[in-house]
N, C-alpha and C positions, 0 to 999 in steps of 0.2 A: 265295556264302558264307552260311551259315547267321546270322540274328541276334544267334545268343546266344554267334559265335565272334567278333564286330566288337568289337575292344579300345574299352574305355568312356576311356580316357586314354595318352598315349604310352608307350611302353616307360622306367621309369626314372625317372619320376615321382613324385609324392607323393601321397596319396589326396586328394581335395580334399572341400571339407565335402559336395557332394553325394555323395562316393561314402557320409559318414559321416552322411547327414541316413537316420532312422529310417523303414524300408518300413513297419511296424506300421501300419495304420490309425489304429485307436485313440491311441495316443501322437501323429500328426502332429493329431489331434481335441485331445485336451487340451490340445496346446501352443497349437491354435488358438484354445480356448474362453478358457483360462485367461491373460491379458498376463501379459508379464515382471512390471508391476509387481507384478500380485497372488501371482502364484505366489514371488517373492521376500522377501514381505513376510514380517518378522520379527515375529512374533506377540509373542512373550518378551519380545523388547526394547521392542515397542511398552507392553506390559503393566509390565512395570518404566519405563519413561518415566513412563506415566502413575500409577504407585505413588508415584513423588518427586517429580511433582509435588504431587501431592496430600497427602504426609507433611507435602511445606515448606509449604502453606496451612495445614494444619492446624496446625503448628508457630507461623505467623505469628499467626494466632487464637489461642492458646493464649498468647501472647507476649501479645497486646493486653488477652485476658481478665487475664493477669495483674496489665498492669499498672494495671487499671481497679481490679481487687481491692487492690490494695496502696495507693490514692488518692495514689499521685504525685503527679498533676495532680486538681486538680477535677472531679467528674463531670461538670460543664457544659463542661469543655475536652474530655476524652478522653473520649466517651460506651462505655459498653458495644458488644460486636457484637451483642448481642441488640435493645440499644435503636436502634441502626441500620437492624438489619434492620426492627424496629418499624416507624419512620419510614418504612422505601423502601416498605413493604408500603403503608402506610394511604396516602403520597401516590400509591400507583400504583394504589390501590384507587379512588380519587376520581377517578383519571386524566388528572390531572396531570402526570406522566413521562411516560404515552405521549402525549399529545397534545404535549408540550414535545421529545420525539424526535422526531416526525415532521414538526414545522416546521425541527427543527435541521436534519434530514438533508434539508430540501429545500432550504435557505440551501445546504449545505455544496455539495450536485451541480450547482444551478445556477452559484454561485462554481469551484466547484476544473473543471467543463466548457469555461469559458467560458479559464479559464486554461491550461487542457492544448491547446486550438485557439489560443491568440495566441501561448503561452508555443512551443510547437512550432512556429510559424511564425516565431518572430523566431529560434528557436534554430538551423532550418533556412539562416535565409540570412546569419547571424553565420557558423556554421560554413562556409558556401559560399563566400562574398565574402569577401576580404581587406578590403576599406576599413570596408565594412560588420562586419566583426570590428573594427579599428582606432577605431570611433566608437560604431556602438549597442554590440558587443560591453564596451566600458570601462564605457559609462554600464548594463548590465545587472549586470555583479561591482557598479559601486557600490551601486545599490539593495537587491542580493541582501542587503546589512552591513548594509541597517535595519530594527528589529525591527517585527513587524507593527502593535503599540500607537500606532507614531510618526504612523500613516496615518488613526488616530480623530479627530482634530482637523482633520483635511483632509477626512477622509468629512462630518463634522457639516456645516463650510463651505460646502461643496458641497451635498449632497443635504439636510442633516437630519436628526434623529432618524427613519429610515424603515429601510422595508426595504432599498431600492435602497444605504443606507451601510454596512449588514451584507454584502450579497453585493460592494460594492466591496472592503473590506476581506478578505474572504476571497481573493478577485479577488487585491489585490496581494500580500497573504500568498505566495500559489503560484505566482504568474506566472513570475518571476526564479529560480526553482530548477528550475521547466522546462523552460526554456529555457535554463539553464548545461547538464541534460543532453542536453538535443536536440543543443549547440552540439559537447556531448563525442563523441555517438556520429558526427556527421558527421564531425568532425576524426579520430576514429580508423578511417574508412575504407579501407582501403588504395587508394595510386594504381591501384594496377593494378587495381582493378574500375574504377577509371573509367574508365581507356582502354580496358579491353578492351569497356563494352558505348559509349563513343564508335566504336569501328573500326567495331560492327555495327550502329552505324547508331541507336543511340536518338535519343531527342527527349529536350527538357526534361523532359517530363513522365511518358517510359520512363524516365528516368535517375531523377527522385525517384519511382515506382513501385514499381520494380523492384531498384534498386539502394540509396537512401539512406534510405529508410523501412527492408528490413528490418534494414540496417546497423545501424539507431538503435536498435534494441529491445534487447538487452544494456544500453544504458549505460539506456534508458528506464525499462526495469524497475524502475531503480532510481530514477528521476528523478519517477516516477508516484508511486510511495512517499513521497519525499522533500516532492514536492509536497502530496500528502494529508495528511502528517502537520502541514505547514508553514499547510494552510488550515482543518485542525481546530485548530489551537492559537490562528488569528489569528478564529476562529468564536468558538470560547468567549472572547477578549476582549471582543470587537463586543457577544457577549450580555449580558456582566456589567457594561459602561459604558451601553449602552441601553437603556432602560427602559421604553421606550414599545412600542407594536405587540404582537404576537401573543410568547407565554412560549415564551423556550427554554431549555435546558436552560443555559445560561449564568445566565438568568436567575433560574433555581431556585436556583445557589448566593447567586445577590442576597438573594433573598428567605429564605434559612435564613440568612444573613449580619444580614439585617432584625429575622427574629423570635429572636435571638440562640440557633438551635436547631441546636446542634452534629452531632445526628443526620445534620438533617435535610442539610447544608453534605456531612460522609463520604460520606452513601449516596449522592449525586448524583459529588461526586470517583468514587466506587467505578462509577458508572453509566457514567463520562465513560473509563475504565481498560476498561472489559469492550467498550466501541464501539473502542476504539480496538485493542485484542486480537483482533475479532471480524474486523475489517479485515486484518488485519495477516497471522491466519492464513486466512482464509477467501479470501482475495481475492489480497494481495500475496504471499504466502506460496506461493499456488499458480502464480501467477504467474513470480514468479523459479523456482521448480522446472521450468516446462515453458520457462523461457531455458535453464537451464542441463543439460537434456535434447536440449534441439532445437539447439541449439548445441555440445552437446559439453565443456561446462564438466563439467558431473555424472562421479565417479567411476566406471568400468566396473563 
């Protein structure tokens, strides 16, 4: 029988996407070159997104300019935006911001590191064991209720005015909300990937691999975040009661808080907002996108 008389699907049938997937050359190239995401991407929308946001800043500024113009407050309380921006320029000119960022952000990775490896390990065998949920699990919710401030006066105790009481505090800041999601994504497991990869035979160590690792990443996703934002807020307390050691960016708002220079106090809040946005979209932002892609959360 000739090849091109061999029915390509049974008599009665439906065409299925191969008979409907395109012979063109070209077109199966585009579709190659080009991912869904880009070829999908809403130019317009993206372009009006970024139109409002940028009206409501400008709106926001225009508000502030206002109300510096109208002297509500004193100019020493409400500084201008121009006299702000003054201020971030001439301290970032001196280089003072950036040398005070990049002590911050090395407090912050060594703290929030150290706490996504314990905080993940207790959350791991909370959610695994019963007993061990029934004991460390109680005594993890209670610490989670204390606010990170409450641990400065136990850091001094301990350590001292040092660095080693800055990365504790960050340390406890994040630990406990890591470990509530680690303890979430194990518990919502389903039984049945457990037995099915016990029948074929895992080990301990196939089983947390394989199985309860990727489990965890949905609820992590979010517990990463949760964590970050928990050990940046318990950073800049640690900065602003410590005085001593190397300047961070905590310590900038001390010291505009010192030199009673309102400027200088905003542009550094404004500094502390734009780290925190920078993370938020650049990092976590992209993050939960490729869970809820790789998972099937995301809209077709």
């Amino acid at each position: 029988m000739p090849s091109s008389d061999i029915p390509t699907r049974l008599p009665g049938t439906s065409p299925t996407a191969v008979d409907a997937a395109p012979t063109d050359k070209n077109a199966s190239f585009v579709g190659r070159q080009f991912p869904r995401r880009w070829r999908d991407l809403d130019y317009p929308g993206a372009a009006l997104k970024a139109l409002r946001i940028a009206l409501f800043y400008l709106a926001v500024l225009g508000v502030w300019q206002l109300v510096y113009e109208l002297e509500v407050w004193p100019p020493y309380v409400i500084p201008s935006p121009s006299q702000v921006w003054d201020s971030f320029f001439r301290y970032w000119d001196n280089g003072l911001i950036a040398d005070a960022l990049k002590i911050t952000l090395q407090r912050l990775i060594i703290g929030y590191v150290l706490s996504l490896i314990v905080g993940m390990t207790i959350g791991m065998a909370v959610g695994s064991w019963k007993y061990v949920d029934e004991t460390v699990g109680s005594l993890v919710l209670g610490l989670q209720s204390l606010p990170s401030i409450t641990w400065i006066p136990l850091a001094i105790l301990w350590f001292g005015l040092n660095e080693r009481a800055i990365i504790f505090i960050v340390f406890m800041g994040s630990v406990f909300s890591v470990a509530i999601s680690a303890r979430a994504g194990v518990k919502g497991l389903p039984p049945l990937y457990r037995k099915a990869a016990m029948t074929m035979g895992a080990n301990r160590y196939q089983m947390t691999r394989y199985v309860l690792l990727p489990a965890m990443v949905p609820a992590m996703s979010q517990g990463l975040k949760l964590g970050w934002s928990f050990a940046w807020r318990s950073l800049m307390a640690a900065e602003i009661v410590f005085v001593g050691g190397d300047l961070g960016v905590g310590h900038l708002l001390n010291l505009g808080r010192d030199l009673n220079d309102m400027s200088l106090v905003i542009a550094i809040m404004l500094v502390i907002i734009t780290i925190g946005l920078v993370f938020d979209v650049f990092i976590f932002g992209r993050l939960e996108a490729w869970v809820r892609e790789r998972w099937g959360y995301s809209a077709a």
